[in-house]
C-alpha positions as CSV (number, residue, x, y, z in Angstrom):
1,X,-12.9,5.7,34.2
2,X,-13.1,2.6,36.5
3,X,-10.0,1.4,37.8
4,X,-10.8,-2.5,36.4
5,X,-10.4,-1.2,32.6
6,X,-6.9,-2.2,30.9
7,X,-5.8,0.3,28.6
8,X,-4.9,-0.6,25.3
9,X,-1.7,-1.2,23.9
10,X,-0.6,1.8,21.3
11,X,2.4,0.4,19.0
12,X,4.8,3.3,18.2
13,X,5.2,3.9,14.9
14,X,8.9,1.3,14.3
15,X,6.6,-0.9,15.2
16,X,4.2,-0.3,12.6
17,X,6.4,0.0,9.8
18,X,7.8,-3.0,10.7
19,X,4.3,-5.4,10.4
20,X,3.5,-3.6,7.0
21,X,7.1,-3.8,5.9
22,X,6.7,-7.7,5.8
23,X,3.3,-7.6,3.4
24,X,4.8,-4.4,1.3
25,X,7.3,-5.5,-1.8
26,X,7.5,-2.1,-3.7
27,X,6.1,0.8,-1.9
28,X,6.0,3.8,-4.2
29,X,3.3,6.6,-2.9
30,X,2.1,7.6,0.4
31,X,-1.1,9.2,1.7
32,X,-2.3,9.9,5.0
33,X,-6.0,10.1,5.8
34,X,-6.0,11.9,9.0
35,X,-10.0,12.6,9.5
36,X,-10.4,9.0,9.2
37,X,-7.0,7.5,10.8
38,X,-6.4,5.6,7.8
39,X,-2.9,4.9,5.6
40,X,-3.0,4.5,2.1
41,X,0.2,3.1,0.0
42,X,1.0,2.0,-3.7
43,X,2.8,-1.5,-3.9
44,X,4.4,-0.8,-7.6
45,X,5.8,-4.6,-6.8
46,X,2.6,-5.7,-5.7
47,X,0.6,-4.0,-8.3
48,X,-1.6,-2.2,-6.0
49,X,-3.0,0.1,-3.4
50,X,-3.3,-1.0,0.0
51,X,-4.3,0.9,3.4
52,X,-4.4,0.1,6.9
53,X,-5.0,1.8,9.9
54,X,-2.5,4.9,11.2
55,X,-1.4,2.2,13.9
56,X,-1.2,-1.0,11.9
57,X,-4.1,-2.4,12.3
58,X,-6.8,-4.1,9.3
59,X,-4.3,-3.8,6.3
60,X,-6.1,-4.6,3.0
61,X,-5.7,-4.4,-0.6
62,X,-8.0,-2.1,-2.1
63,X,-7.3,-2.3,-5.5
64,X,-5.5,-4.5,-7.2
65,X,-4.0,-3.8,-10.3
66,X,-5.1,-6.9,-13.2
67,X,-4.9,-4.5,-16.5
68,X,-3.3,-2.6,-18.7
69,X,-2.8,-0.2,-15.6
70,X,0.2,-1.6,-13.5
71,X,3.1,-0.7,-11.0
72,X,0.8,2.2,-8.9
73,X,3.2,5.1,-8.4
74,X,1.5,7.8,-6.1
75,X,-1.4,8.1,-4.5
76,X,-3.7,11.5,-3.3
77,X,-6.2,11.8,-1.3
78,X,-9.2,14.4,-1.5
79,X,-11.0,14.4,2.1
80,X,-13.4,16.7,0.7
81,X,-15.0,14.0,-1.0
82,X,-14.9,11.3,1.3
């Protein structure tokens, strides 16, 4: 590695929850996918299911909830199937 490349700054992970805990209003469920470095969380208060990278970055609603089906609870995860 040359000596002229700058490393890049790894948030620990206080600092994560902290960024995510501004956008989340209800988090309910939890799932980790670890093959792909990826976080995926319910927002019952939201009404949906969000993710974002392990360390923070690209958060995004993936679904959100406009129907019959509302306040996500939990959430799996079957790295099997992609």
């Amino acid at each position: 590695m040359s000596s002229n490349r700058r490393r890049r700054e790894v948030k620990d992970s206080s600092e994560v929850a902290q960024d995510l805990k501004l956008h989340i209003k209800q988090p309910e469920g939890l799932a980790l996918d670890w093959a792909g470095s990826n976080m995926y969380w319910t927002d019952a208060g939201g009404n949906s299911i969000e993710m974002a990278r392990t360390d923070g970055r690209y958060q995004r609603t993936v679904i959100k909830m406009v129907s019959k089906l509302m306040k996500p609870k939990a959430i799996v995860l079957d790295p099997d199937k992609g």
